[in-house]
N, C-alpha and C positions, 0 to 999 in steps of 0.2 A: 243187562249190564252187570257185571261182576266186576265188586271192589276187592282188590288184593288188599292182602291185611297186610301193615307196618311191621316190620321185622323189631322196631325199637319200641311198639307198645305191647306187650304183655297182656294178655287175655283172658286166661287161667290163674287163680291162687296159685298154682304149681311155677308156673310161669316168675307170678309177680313176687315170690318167696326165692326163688333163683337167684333172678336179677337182685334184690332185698339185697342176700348173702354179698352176692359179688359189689357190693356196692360198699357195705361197712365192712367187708374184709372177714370176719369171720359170723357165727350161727351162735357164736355165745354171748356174742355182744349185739345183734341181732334180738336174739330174744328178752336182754335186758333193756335195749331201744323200744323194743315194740308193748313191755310191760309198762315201761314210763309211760310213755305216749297216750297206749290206752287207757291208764290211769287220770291222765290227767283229761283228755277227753271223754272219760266217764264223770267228773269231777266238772264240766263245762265248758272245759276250751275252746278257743270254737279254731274250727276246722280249716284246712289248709289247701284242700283238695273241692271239688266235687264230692257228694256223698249222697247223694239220693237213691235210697234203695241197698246203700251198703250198709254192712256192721262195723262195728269202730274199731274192730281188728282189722279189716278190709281198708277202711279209713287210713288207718296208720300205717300200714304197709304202705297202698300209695303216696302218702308224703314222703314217704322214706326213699322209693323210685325214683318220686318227681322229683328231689330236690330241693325239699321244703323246712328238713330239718336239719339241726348242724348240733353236732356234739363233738365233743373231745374226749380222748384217751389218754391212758398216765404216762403213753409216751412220747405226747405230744406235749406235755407239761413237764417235762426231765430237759 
């Protein structure tokens, strides 16, 4: 028996850095999300996701997929 993979989970870094982007809208705030994040769970956070067997870069990307983080922009503060 063969399980078809979910078109809505992401399976690849390539993949889950895609969906990432199209999620906060752009790759520059993107990379400033994903600096914070792993900063601060390098720092102890503790984690929001599953992470067994990931890196806390891996880590933070998935929260960012799943849904787990929430940040604002200065355009959302105007």
């Amino acid at each position: 028996m063969v399980q078809e993979k979910k078109e809505t989970e992401p399976t690849t870094s390539a993949e889950l850095l895609s969906q990432a982007v199209q999620i906060v809208g752009n790759h520059y705030l993107l990379c400033n999300l994903l600096s914070q994040r792993i900063k601060q769970l390098s720092d102890g956070a503790p984690k929001r996701v599953p992470s067994q067997g990931l890196t806390i870069t891996e880590t933070a990307v998935r929260e960012i997929v799943g849904g787990h983080l929430r940040w604002e922009t200065g355009a959302e503060l105007q």
